[in-house]
C-alpha positions in Angstrom: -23.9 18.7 8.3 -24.5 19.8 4.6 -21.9 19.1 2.2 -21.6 19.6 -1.8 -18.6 17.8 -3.6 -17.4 17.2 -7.5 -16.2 14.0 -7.6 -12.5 13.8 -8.5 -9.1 12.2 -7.7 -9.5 10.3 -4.7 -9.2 7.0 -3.1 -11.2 6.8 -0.1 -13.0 10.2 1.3 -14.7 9.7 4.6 -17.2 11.7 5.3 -20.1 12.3 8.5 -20.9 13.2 11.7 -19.2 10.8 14.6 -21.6 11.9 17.7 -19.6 9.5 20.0 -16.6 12.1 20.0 -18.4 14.7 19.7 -16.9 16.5 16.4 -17.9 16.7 12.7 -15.4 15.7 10.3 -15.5 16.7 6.6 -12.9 15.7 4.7 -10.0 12.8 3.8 -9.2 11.1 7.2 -5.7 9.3 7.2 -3.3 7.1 8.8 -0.5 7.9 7.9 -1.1 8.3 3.9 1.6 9.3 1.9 0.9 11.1 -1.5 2.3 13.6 -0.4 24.9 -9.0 -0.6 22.6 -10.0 -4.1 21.6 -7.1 -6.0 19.4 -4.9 -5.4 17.1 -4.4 -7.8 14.3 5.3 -4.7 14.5 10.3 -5.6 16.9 12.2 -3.2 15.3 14.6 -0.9 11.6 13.5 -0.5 9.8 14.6 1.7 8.2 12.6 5.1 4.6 12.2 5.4 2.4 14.5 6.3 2.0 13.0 9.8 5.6 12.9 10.2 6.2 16.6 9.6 3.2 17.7 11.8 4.8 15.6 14.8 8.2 16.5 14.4 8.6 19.6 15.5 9.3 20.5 12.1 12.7 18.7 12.1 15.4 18.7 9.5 15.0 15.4 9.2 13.7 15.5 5.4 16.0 18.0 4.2 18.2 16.4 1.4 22.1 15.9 2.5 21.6 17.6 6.0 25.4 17.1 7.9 25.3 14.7 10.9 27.9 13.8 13.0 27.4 10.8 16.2 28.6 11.4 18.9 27.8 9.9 22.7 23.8 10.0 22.3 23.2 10.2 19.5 25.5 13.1 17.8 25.7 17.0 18.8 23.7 17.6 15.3 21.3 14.7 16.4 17.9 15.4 18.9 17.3 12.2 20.3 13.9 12.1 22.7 14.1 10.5 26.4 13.3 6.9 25.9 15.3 5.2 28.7 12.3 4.0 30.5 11.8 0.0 29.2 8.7 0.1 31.8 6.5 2.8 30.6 5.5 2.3 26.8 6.2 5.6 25.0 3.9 8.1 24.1 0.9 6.8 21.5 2.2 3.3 22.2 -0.2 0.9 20.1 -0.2 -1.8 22.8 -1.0 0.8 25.2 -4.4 0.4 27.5 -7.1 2.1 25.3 -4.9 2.1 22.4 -6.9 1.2 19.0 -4.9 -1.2 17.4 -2.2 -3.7 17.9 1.7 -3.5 16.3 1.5 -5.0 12.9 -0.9 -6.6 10.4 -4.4 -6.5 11.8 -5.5 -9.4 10.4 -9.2 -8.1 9.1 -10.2 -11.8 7.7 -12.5 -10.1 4.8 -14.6 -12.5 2.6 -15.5 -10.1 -0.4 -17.2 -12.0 -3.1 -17.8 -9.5 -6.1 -21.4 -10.6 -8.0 -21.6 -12.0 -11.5 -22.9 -8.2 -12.7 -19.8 -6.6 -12.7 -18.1 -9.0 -14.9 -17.1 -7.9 -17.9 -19.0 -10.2 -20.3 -22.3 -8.8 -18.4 -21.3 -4.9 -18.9 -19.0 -4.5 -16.2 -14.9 -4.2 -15.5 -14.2 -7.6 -13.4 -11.9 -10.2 -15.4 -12.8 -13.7 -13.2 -10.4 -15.6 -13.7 -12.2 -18.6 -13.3 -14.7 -17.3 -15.4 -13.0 -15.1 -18.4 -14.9 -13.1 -20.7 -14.8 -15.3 -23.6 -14.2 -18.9 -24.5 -10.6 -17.7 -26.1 -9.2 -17.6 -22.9 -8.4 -20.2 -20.3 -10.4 -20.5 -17.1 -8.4 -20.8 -13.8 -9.2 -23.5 -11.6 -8.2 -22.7 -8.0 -7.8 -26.4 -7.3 -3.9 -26.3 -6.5 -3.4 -29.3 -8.9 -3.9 -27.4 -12.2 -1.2 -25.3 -13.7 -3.0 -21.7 -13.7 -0.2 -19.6 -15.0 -2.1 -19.1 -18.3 -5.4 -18.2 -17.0 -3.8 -15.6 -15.2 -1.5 -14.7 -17.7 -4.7 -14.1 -20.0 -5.9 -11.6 -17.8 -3.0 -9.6 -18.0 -3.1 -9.8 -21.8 -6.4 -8.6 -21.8 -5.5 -5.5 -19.7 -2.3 -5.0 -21.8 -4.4 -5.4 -25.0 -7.3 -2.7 -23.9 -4.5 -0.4 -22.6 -2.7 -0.5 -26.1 -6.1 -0.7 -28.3 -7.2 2.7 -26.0 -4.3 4.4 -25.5 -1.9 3.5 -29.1 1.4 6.2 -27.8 1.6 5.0 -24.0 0.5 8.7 -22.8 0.2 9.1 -19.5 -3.0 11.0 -19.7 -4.9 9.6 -22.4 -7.1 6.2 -22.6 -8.2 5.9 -19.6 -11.3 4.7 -20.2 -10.7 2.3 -22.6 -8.5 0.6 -20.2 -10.2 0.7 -16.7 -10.4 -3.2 -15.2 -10.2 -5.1 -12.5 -8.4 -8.8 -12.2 -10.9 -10.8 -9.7 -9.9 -14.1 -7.8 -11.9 -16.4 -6.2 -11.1 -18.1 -3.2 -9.0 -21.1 -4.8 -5.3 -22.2 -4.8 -3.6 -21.4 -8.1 -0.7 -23.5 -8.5 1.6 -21.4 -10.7 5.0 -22.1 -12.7 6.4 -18.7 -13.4 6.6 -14.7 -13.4 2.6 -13.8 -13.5 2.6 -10.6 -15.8 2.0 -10.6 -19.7 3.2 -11.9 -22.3 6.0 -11.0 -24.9 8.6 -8.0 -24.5 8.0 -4.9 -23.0 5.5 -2.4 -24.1 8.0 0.5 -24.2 9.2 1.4 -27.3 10.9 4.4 -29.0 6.8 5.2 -29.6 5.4 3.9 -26.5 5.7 5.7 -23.5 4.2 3.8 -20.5 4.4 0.2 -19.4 1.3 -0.8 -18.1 -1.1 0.8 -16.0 -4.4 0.2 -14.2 -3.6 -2.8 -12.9 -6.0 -3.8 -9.7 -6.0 -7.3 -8.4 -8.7 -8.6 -6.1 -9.1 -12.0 -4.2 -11.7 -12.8 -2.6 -10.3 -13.3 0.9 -6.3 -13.7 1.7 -6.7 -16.8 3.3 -9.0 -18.0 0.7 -7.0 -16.7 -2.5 -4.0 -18.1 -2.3 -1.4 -17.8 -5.4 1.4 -20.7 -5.0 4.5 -21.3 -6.8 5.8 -24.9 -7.3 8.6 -26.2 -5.2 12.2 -25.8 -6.8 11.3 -24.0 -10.5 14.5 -23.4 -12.3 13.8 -20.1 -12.8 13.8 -18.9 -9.2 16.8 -21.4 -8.4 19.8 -18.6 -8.7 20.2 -16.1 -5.7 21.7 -13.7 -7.7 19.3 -13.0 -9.7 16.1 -12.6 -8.1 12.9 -13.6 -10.0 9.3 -12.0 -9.6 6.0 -14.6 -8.8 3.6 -11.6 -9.4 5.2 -8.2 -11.0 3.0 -4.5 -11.6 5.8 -3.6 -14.2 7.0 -6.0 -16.7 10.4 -7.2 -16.6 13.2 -4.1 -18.6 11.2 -0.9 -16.8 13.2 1.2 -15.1 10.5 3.9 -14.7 6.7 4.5 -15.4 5.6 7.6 -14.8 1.9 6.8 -15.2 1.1 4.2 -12.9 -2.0 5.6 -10.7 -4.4 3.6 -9.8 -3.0 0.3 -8.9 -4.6 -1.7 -6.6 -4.2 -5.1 -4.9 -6.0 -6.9 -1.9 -7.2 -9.8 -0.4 -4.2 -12.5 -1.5 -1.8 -14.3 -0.5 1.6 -14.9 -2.1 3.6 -18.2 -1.1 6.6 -18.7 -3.1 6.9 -22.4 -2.2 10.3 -24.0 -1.3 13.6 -24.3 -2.6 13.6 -20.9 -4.5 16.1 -18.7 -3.4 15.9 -16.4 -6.3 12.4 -16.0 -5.5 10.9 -12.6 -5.0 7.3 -12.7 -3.7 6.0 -9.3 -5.2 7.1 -6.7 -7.6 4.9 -3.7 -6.6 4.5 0.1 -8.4 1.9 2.1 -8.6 1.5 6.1 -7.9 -1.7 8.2 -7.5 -4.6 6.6 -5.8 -2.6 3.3 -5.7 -3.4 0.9 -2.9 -2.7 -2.3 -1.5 -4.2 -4.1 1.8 -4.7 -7.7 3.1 -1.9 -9.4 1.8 0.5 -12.0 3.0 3.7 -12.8 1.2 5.1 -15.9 2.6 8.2 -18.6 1.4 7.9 -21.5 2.8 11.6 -22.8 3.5 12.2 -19.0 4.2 14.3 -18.5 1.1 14.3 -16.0 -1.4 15.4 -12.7 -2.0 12.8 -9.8 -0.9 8.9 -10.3 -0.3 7.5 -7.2 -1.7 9.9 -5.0 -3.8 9.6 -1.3 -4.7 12.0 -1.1 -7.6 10.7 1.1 -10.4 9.2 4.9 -10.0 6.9 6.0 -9.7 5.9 4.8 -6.5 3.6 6.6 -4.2 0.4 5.2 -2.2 -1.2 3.8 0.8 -0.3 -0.1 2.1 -1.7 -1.5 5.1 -2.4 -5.0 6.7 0.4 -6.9 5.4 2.8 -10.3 6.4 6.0 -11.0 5.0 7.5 -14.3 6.2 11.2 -15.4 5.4 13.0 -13.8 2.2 16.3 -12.1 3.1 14.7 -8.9 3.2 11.0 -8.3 4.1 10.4 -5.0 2.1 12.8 -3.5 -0.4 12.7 -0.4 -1.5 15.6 0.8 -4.2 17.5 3.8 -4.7 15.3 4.8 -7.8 13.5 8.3 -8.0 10.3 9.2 -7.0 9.9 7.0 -4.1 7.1 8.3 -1.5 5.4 5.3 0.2 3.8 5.1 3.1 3.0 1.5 5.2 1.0 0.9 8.6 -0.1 -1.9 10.0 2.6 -4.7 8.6 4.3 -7.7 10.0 7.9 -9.0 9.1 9.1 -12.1 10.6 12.1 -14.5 10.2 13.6 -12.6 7.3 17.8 -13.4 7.1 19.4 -9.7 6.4 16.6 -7.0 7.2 13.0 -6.4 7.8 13.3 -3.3 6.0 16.0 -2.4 3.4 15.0 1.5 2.4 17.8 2.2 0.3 16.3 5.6 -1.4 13.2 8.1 -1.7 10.8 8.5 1.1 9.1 5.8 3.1 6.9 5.9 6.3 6.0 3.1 8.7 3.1 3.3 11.6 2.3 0.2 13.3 5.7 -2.0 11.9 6.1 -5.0 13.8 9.3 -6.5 13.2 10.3 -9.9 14.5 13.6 -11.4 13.6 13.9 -13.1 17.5 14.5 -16.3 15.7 16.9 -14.9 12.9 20.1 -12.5 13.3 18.5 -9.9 10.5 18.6 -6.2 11.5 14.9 -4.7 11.6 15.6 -2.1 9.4 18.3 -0.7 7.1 18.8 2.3 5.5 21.7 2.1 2.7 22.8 4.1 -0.2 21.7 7.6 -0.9 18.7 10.3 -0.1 16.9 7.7 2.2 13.9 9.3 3.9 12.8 7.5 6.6 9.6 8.0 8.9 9.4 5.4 11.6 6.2 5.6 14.5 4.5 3.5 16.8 6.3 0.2 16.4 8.0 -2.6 17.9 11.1 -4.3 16.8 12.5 -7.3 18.2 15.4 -9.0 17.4 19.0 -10.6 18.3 21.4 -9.2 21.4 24.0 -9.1 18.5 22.1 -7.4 16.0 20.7 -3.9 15.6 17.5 -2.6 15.3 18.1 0.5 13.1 21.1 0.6 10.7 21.8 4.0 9.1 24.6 3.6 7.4 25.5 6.9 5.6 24.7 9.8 8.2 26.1 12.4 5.2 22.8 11.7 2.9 19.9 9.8 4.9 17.3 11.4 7.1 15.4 9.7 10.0 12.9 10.4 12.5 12.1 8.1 14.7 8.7 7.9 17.3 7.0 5.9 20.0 9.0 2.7 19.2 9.9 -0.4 21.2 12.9 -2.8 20.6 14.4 -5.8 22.1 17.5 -5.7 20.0 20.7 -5.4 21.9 21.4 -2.0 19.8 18.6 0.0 18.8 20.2 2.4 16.8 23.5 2.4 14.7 25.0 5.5 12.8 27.6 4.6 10.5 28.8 2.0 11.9 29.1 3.4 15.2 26.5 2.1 18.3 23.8 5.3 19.7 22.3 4.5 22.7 18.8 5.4 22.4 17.3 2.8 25.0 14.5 0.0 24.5 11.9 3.0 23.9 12.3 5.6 21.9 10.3 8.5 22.3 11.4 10.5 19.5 14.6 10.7 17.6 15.7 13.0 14.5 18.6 12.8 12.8 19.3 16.8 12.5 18.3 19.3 15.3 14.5 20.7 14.9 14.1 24.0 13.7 11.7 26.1 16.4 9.7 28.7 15.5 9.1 29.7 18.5 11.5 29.6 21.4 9.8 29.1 25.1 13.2 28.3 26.9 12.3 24.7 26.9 14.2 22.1 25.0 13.0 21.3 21.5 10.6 18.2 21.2 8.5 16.0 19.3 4.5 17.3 19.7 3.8 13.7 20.5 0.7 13.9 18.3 -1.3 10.9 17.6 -1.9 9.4 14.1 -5.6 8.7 13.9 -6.3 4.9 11.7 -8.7 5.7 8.6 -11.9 3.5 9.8 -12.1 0.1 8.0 -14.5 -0.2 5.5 -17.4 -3.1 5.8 -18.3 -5.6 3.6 -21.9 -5.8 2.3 -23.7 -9.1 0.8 -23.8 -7.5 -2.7 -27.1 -10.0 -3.0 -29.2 -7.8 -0.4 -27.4 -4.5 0.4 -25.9 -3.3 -2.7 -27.7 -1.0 -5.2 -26.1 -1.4 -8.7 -27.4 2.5 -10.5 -26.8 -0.1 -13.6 -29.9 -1.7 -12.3 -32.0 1.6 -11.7 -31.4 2.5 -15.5 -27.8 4.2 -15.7 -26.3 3.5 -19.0 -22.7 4.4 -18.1 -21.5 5.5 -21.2 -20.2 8.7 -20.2 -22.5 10.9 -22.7 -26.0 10.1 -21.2 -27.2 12.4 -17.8 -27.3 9.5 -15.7 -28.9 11.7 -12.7 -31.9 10.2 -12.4 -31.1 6.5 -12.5 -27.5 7.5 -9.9 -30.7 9.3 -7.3 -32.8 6.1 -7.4 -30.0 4.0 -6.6 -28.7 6.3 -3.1 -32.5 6.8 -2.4 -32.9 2.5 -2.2 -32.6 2.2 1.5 -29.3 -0.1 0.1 -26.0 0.9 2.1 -23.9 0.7 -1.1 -24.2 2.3 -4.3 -22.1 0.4 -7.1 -20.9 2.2 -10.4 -20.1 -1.1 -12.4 -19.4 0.3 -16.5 -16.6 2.4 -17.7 -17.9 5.7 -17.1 -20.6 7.7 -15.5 -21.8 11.5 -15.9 -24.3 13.5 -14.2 -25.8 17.4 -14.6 -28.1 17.5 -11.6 -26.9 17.1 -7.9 -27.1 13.9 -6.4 -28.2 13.9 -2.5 -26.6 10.8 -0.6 -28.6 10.0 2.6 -28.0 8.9 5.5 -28.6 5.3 4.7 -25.7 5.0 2.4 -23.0 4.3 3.8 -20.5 3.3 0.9 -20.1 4.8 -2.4 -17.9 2.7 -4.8 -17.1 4.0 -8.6 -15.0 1.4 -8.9 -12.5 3.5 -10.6 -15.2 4.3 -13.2 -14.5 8.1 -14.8 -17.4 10.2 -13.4 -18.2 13.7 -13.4 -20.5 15.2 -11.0 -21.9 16.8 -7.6 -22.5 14.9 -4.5 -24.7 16.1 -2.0 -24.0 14.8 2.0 -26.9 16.5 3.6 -28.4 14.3 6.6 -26.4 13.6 9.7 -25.5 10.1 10.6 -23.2 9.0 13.5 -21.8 6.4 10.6 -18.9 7.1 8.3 -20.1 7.9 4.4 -17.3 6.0 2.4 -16.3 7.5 -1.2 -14.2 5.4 -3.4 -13.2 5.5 -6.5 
């Protein structure tokens, strides 16, 4: 397979020849990627995922305000799949014989230790917390004793400070590369006392336009990085008003509408004990935004929401994650431009809901909800313009309690796909009980449309979402090749061609783009030996060439 490509927007593009199934792929290879009471701190009308609309038959479902009415099974403007059979797992059942993965967070236990070259202080983006760029700032400790809270709040500053120094009006297109680092963690316990974001008000002013942006967060491992909030701090006593441990937008932004590339991995979250105000994680982020490998846990089981979509924009791919405790598991508010998409996550022991999706669009593949030992719902769709994509999943919970609450059947859409429940209802419309059974094949909330009419009743295809292949993890020591190191100067003027060819022709699997930005005028041929490309999120400009066959995936990151 020959391939030519100019590098541009993209997260991960997998690229090669897989001989074991016998077909070639070229191209982005997804899951199911989206880019497509206390108060509750979400735009009409989105749309589902793309997997969701390929396996729906093209349903209704997504259509803004589409008029439903329940009635016996499931309403006469409802399509509800045959899922009676509690012996046969559904079609594309994860916990089927064969089946690839598991329900819920996989687990991957990655140790990723990032080298001493990519630091900033030696040319590269990577703040270290424990190892700052300059003697100015304060140097974390990771030794759960010490009060870290301003080691980490220096690293915000310093991303706040390049953003502002790069970018002086807030645009949402300019300063990109003045601003473009990353916030490493060692494996260590930091003991914190309060919010982790920066410092002093808000950056949005009547001549600033965007609250932060670029910020990407990296531990080392999630069982190793472990951020942990003191026991009983005053400021995440109160219930009512629910208090961030780690926030992406700074407390006062109601919308950001240049968040891409967000990124965080590889932590854990535990927001101690006696803190019922306590929310574990204040997430945004839009284009190319990411976040994998985290675990959000309270410890008593108090607090208000464990990861929280509150502000737009928020679009992106999140995988592999626990929430334990917290009334609510995932929140997701009724603010505009809400497109997420989440596979592979585990909720357990929350006390209201698993899920609250109160607005925008939201998918989940491979949700494993347990609330056996609680009487929390598994997931709940309030307010207005919900759009909901549910597959592959099992949710287990109370006799008394319900496994899917939609509570307004006049503005929220829902399709519904190879799922499992233990709850004594598994679906409730508006208060009023549908008996879907303890497998659901497939349910919409409004009758597909069919293109074509064979005289058979209309049904989910059944198609199977395919998991994106996880990437490895490389001993930067021995198998990375930094183009840094080959003679790249990475300052976005130089033709960096010759050094970038060196570094894929090393025999090394990876190829590392460590400085701010990279250009290149003469095509660059990737062989078969590499088989991870990471820019880091450096600004490059140039053509790749994939021209040797391998039966190994070629990762492309920025």
């Amino acid at each position: 397979m020959r391939g030519v490509l100019s590098v541009g927007s993209m997260k991960w593009l997998v690229l090669g020849v897989f001989a074991s199934s016998g077909w070639v792929a070229c191209g982005s290879r997804g899951g199911t990627v989206s880019d497509a009471g206390p108060p509750h701190i979400g735009s009409p009308g989105a749309s589902l995922t793309d997997a969701g609309l390929a396996d729906a038959t093209l349903s209704d479902a997504g259509v803004e305000g589409a008029a439903i009415e329940t009635a016996d099974a499931g309403g006469h403007d409802a399509a509800i799949g045959d899922g009676s059979d509690v012996d046969s797992p559904p079609a594309g059942d994860a916990n089927a014989a064969g089946s690839p993965f598991p329900y819920g967070d996989r687990n991957i236990k990655v140790n990723e230790p990032y080298p001493a070259s990519v630091l900033i202080q030696n040319g590269g983006r990577f703040y270290d917390v424990m190892a700052p760029p300059t003697a100015a700032q304060y140097a974390a400790k990771g030794d759960g004793v010490t009060d870290d809270t301003p080691a980490i709040q220096d690293a915000f500053d310093y991303l706040k400070s390049a953003y502002v120094v790069a970018n002086p009006t807030g645009s949402a297109t300019e300063g990109y590369d003045g601003s473009n680092y990353w916030v490493y963690l060692p494996n260590g316990t930091y003991r914190v006392t309060s919010t982790l974001t920066y410092r002093g008000p808000d950056l949005v002013t009547s001549t600033f336009a965007s609250d932060l942006v670029r910020i990407r967060i990296v531990g080392q491992s999630r069982e190793g990085t472990v951020i942990k909030l003191d026991n009983a701090v005053a400021a995440f006593g109160d219930a009512t008003q629910p208090t961030m441990l780690l926030e992406f937008q700074h407390d006062g932004t109601t919308f950001n509408n240049a968040p891409a590339d967000n990124v965080l991995t590889n932590v854990t979250l535990d927001t101690g004990s006696g803190n019922p105000g306590a929310v574990g994680l204040w997430f945004q982020g839009a284009n190319q935004t990411s976040m994998h490998n985290v675990r959000v846990v309270s410890d008593d089981g108090s607090g208000h929401c464990g990861i929280l979509l509150q502000t737009g924009s928020v679009q992106g791919y999140y995988r592999d994650l626990t929430v334990e405790g917290f009334d609510y598991g995932i929140c997701q508010t009724n603010n505009p431009e809400f497109d997420s998409a989440f596979e592979h996550v585990t909720l357990r022991g929350q006390k209201i809901a698993g899920v609250l999706a109160q607005g925008g669009g939201i998918s989940l593949r491979g949700l494993e909800i347990d609330e056996s030992k609680t009487t929390a719902e598994g997931l709940r769709i309030e307010k207005t313009g919900a759009v909901v994509f549910l597959d592959d999943s099992s949710l287990s919970g109370a006799q008394d309690a319900s496994a899917i609450d939609r509570t307004d059947t006049s503005q929220q859409a829902l399709f519904v796909r190879n799922v499992v429940t233990t709850y004594g209802t598994s679906l409730v419309q508006a208060g009023q009980a549908v008996d879907a059974g303890p497998a659901i094949a497939w349910f919409a909330s409004a009758p597909p449309v069919v293109l074509l009419n064979r005289g058979s009743a209309p049904a989910s295809l059944g198609l199977p979402v395919e998991d994106t292949p996880l990437p490895d993890w490389f001993d930067p020591a021995t198998d990375w090749a930094d183009v840094d190191t080959f003679g790249a100067k990475g300052d976005g003027t130089t033709d960096d061609s010759a050094a970038i060819q060196q570094a894929m022709s090393s025999g090394k699997p990876v190829v590392v783009f460590p400085k701010t930005s990279y250009q290149w005028k003469t095509t660059i041929k990737v062989p078969a030996t590499v088989m991870r490309v990471d820019f880091m999120f450096a600004d490059v400009s140039g053509g790749l060439s994939v021209a040797e066959a391998s039966t190994r995936p070629l990762r492309l990151g920025l």
